[in-house]
N, C-alpha and C positions, 0 to 999 in steps of 0.2 A: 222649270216651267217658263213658259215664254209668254209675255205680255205686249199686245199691240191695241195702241192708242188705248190703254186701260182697259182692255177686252184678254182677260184672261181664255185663253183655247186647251189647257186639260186639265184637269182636275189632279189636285196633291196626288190620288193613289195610282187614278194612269201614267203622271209623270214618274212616279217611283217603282214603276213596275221594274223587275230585274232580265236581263236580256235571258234568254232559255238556253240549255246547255247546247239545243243544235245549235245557235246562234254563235255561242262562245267557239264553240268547235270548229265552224265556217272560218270566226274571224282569227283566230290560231293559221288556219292552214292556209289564208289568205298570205301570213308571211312567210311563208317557207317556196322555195324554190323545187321547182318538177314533184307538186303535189298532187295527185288527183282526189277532191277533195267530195264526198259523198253526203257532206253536211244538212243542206237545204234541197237539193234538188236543179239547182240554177245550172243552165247549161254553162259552158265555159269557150264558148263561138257565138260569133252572129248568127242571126235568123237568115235562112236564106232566104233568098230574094224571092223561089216561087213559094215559097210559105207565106211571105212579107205581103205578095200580090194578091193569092188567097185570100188572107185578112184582108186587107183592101176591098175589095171585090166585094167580099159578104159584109160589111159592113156600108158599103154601096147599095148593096139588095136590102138593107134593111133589116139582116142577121142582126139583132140587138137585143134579143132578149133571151131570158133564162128556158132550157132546155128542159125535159122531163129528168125526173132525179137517177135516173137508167142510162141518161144523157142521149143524145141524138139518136134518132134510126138510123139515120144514113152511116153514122159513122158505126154502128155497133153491125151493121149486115158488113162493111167493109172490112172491117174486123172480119167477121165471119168466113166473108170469102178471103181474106188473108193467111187464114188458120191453116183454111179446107187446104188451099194451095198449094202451103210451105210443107204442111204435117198430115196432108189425105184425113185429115177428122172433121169432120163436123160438128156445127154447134147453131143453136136456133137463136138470133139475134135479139128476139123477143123475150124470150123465159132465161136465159143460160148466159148473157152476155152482158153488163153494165160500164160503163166509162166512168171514172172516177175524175174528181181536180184535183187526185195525189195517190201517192202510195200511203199518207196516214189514213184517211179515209179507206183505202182498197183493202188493207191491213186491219183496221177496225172492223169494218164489215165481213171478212173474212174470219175473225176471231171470235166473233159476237154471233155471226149465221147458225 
């Protein structure tokens, strides 16, 4: 637990928390040599640049705040016509399509629906 200017910042039980097995499992495959390691999700490249400028961009418009729990329109009809394109199927971006901030989330709600 770390103390500054006598201002204790976590509590005995958050500092003792134990790292979680995906955690331990990342940091295993972190030393080994030509792993591809499926651990946390973290990509293993940089962002490229026109991803980089996008955020940029929408964070310049003013994109700052929390999205419907369905996640974005824009992106969920993009999704849609992505599908249509690749796989000729259709899918209604409203009722049939949600954005997740992970596969635990997309995988829970999947097992729980």
């Amino acid at each position: 637990m770390q103390e500054i200017a006598g201002t204790q910042y976590l509590s005995k039980r958050v500092a003792g928390l134990k790292p979680s097995g995906i955690r331990k499992f990342f940091d295993i495959a972190a030393t080994m040599k030509d792993v591809i390691s499926l651990g946390i999700g973290e990509p293993d490249f940089t962002t490229p640049k026109p991803i980089l400028e996008a955020g940029i961009q929408s964070l310049q418009r003013g994109e700052t705040h929390y999205t419907s729990n369905s996640g974005k329109m824009e992106l969920r009809q993009g999704i849609a016509q992505n599908i249509e394109k690749l796989y000729s199927v259709k899918y209604d971006p409203v009722n049939e399509i949600i954005a997740t901030v992970g596969v635990s989330e997309a995988l829970y709600l999947t097992f729980t629906a």
